[in-house]
C-alpha positions as CSV (number, residue, x, y, z in Angstrom):
1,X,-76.4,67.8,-2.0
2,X,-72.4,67.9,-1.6
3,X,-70.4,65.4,-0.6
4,X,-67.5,65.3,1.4
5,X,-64.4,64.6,0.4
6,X,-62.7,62.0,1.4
7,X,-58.7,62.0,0.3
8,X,-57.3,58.8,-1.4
9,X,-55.7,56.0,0.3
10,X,-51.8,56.1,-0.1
11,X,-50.4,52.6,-1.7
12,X,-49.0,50.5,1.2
13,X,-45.7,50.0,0.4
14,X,-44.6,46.4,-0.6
15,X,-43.3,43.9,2.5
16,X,-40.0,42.6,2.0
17,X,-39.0,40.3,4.4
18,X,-36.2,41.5,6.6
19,X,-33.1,40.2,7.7
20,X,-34.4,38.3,10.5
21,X,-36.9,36.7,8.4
22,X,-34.4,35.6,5.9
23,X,-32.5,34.2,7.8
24,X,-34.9,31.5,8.8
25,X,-35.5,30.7,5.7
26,X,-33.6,27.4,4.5
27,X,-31.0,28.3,1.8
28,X,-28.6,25.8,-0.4
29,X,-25.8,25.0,1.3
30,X,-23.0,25.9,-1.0
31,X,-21.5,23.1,-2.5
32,X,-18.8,21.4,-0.7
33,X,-15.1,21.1,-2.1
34,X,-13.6,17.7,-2.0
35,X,-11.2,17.7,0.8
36,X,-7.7,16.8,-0.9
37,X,-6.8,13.5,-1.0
38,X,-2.7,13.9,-0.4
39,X,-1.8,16.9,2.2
40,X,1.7,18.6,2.1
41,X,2.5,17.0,5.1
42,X,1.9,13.8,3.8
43,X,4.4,13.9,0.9
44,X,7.3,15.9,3.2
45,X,6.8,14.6,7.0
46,X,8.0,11.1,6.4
47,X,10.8,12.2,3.1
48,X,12.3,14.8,5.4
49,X,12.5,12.6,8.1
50,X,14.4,9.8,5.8
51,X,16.7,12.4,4.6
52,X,17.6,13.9,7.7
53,X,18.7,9.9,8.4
54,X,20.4,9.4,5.7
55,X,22.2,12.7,6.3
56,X,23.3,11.7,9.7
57,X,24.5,8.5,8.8
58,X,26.4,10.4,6.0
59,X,28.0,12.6,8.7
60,X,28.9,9.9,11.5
61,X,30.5,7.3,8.2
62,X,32.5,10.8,7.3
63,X,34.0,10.9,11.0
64,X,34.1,7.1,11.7
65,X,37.7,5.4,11.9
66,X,36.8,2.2,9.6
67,X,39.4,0.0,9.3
68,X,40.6,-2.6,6.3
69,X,37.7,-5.4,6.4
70,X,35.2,-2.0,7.0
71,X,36.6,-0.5,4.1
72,X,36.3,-3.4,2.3
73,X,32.9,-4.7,2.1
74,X,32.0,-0.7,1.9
75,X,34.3,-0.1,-1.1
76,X,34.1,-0.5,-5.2
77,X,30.5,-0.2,-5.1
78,X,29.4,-2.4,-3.0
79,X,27.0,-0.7,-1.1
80,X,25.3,0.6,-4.2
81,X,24.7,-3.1,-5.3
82,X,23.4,-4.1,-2.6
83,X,21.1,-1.7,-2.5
84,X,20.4,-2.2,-6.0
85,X,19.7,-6.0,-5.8
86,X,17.2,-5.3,-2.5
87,X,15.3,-3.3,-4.4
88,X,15.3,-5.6,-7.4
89,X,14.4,-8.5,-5.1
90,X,11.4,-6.5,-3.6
91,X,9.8,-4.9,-6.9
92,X,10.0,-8.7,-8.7
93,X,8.9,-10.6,-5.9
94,X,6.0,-7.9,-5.5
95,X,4.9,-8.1,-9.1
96,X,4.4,-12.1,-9.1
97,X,2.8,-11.8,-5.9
98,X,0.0,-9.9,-7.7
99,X,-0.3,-11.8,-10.6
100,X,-0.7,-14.6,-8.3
101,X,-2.7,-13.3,-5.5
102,X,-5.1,-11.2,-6.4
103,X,-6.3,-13.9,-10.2
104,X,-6.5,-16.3,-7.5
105,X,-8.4,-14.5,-4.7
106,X,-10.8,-13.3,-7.7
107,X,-11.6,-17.5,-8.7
108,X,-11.9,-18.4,-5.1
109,X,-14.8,-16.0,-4.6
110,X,-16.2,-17.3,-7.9
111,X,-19.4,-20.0,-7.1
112,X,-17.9,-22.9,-9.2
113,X,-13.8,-22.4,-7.1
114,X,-15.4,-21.8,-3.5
115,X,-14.4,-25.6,-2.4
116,X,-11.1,-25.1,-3.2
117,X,-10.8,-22.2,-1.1
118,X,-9.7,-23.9,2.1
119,X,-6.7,-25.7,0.1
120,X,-5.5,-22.6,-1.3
121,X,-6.0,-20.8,1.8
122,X,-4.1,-24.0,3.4
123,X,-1.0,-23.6,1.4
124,X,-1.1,-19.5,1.6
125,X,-1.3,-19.6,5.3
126,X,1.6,-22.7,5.7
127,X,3.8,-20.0,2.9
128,X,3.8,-17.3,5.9
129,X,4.0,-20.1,8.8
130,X,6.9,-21.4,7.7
131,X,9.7,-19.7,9.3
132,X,11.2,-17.7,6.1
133,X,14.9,-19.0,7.5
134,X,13.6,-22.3,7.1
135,X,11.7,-22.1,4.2
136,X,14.4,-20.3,1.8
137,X,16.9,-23.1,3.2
138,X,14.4,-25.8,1.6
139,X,14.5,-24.3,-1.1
140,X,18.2,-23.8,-1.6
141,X,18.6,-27.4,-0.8
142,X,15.8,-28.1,-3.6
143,X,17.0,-25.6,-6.6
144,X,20.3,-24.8,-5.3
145,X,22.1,-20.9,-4.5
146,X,20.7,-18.3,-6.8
147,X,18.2,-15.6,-6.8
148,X,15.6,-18.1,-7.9
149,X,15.6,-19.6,-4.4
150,X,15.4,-16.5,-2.6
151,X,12.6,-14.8,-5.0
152,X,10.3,-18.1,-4.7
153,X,10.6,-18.1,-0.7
154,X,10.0,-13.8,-1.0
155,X,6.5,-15.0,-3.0
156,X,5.2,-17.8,-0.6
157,X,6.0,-15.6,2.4
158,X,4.0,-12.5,0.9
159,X,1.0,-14.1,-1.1
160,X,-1.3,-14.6,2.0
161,X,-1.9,-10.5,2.6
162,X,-2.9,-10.3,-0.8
163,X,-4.9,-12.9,-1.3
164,X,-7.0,-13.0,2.1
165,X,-7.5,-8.9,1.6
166,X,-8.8,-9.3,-2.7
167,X,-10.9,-11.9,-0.9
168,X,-12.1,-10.5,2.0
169,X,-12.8,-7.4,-0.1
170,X,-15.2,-9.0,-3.0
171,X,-17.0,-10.7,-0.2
172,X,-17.9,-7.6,1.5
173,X,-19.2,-6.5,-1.6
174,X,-22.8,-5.1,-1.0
175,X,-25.1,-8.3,-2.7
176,X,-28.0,-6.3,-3.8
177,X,-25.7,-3.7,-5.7
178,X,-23.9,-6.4,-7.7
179,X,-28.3,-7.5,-8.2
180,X,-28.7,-4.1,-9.5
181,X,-25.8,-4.5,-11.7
182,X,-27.0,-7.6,-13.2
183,X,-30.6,-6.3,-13.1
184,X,-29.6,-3.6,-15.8
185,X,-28.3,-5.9,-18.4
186,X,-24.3,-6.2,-16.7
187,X,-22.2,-9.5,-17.8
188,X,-20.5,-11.3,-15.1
189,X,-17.1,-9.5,-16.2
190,X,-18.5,-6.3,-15.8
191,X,-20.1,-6.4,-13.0
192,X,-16.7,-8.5,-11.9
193,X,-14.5,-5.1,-13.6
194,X,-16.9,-2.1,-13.1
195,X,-18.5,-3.0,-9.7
196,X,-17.1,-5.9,-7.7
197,X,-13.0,-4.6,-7.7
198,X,-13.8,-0.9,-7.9
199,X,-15.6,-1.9,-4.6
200,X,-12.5,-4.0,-3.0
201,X,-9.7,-1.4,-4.4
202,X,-8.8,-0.1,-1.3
203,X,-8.6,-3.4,0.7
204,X,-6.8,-5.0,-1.9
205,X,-4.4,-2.0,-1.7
206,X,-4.0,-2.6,1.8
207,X,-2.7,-6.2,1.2
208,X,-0.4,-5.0,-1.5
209,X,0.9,-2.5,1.2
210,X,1.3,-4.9,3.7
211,X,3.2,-7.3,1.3
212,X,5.5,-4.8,0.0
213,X,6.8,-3.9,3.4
214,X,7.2,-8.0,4.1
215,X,9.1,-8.4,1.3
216,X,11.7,-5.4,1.7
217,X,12.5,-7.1,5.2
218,X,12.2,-10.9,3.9
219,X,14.8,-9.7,0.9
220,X,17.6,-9.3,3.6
221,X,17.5,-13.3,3.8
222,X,18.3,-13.7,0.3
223,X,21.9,-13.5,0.8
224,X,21.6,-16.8,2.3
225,X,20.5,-18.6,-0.6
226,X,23.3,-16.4,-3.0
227,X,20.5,-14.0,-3.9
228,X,22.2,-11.0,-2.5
229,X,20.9,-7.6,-1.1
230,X,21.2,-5.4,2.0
231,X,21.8,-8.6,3.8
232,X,25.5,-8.7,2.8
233,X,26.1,-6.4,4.6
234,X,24.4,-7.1,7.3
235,X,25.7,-10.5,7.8
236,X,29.3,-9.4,7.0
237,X,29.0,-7.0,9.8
238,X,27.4,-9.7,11.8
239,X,30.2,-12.3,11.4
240,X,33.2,-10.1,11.2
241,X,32.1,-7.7,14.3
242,X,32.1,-4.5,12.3
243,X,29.3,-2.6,13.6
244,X,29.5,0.4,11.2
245,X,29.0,-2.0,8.3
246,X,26.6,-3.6,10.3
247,X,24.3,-0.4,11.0
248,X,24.6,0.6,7.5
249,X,23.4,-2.4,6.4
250,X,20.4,-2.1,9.1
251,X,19.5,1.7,8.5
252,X,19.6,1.3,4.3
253,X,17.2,-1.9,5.3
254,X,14.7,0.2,7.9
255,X,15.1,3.3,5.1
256,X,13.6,1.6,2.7
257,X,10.9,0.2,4.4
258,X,10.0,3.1,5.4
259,X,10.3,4.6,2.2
260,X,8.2,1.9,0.4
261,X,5.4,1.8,2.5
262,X,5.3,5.4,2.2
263,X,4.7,5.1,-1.5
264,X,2.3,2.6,-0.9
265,X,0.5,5.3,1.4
266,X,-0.1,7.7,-1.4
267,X,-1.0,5.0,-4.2
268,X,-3.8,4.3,-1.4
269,X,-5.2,7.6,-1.6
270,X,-4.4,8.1,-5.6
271,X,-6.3,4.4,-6.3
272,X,-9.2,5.1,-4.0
273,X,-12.2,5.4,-5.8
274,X,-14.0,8.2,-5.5
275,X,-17.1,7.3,-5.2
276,X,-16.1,5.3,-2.2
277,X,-15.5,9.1,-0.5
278,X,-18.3,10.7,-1.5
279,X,-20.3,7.7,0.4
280,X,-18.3,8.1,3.6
């Protein structure tokens, strides 16, 4: 008995999933570069626009008919030293408003200094209340003409941003991270160093910013007290009715305001933690 032949089944070929079909298949998102913290038109925008200032004052002084009491306070170096004692002024007041503000603001958030927060806060906030014309005159009377005078009225004007922001900072300070900290074996000072500040950094930064750019503008008082600065030359126009020493004196004064607060800008960003990014 034959049998019939039957031919053998070809292989089916093997399914690969096509285009459509992969692509509705999840994939890993590549990951993400971290966007850059400083931009090129961050560190030119605001420098080129304080050149091109500086420039045009340069230009309109080269043209300007200045006469003998002009010439004057603008001559021998004058304007250089006054520029040189604003910015001497600003950079010491600014360091012992951080050695003051932000040890103090740390204490006052510590459980055994809370009740002496509303004194300290008291004497911060009458510091800034004070009218700083008043205030650097009280203290002329009290130590006398001198740089002292006008550096300890700079301080007391510029310690309340720094202190209410290192404050305000640690106490926004997420409580049941700093009880994971201490859960894992932490001390006080380093959850204080490693956890608490890293936290506050940026509004801390803020209030540094915020007293820098105070003190550039309260340091054009100091020539009251004997302490010098852009405000010779400010007052000398003022009282002798030159108005090109008088907007010199100005522009140097809004210049470096500017210019300060720009750096202040950028240590923001540099100081940020990054952490603090990668949770926003």
């Amino acid at each position: 008995m034959s049998t019939a032949f039957r031919p053998r089944p070809e292989p089916e070929p093997e399914a690969f999933p096509d285009d459509d079909e992969s692509a509705g298949e999840p994939r890993t998102p590549p990951p993400r570069r971290p966007a850059r913290r400083i931009t090129w038109q961050k560190l030119t925008f605001l420098p080129v626009v304080l050149i091109v200032v500086l420039l045009a004052t340069w230009l309109w002084f080269r043209q300007a008919d200045l006469d003998a009491i002009s010439e004057n306070a603008l001559s021998n170096g004058q304007v250089s030293k006054a520029l040189w004692q604003h910015v001497e002024l600003t950079v010491i007041s600014t360091f012992f408003v951080l050695i003051i503000a932000i040890p103090l603001g740390i204490l006052l958030t510590r459980r055994a200094f809370r009740k002496a927060t509303p004194v300290a806060m008291a004497f911060a906030n009458t510091g800034q209340a004070t009218p700083a014309i008043g205030l650097l005159a009280l203290l002329v009377i009290w130590l006398g003409t001198g740089r002292r005078a006008a550096l300890i009225g700079i301080i007391a004007y510029a310690v309340l941003p720094v202190l209410s922001n290192t404050m305000a900072g640690l106490r926004a300070n997420d409580p049941t991270l700093l009880e994971a900290a201490r859960g894992i074996g932490m001390s006080p000072l380093g959850v204080l160093t490693r956890v608490e500040l890293p936290l506050a950094v940026p509004l801390i930064l803020a209030g540094v910013r915020t007293a820098l750019v105070l003190n550039v503008g309260t340091a054009t008082l100091a020539t009251f007290g004997g302490g010098g600065g852009l405000g010779v030359l400010i007052t000398t126009g003022i009282t002798n009715q030159r108005m090109p020493v008088l907007m010199l004196g100005s522009i140097l004064t809004v210049v470096l305001a500017l210019l300060v607060d720009w750096l202040a800008s950028l240590a923001e960003l540099v100081l940020r933690p990054r952490g603090l990014e990668a949770a926003t």
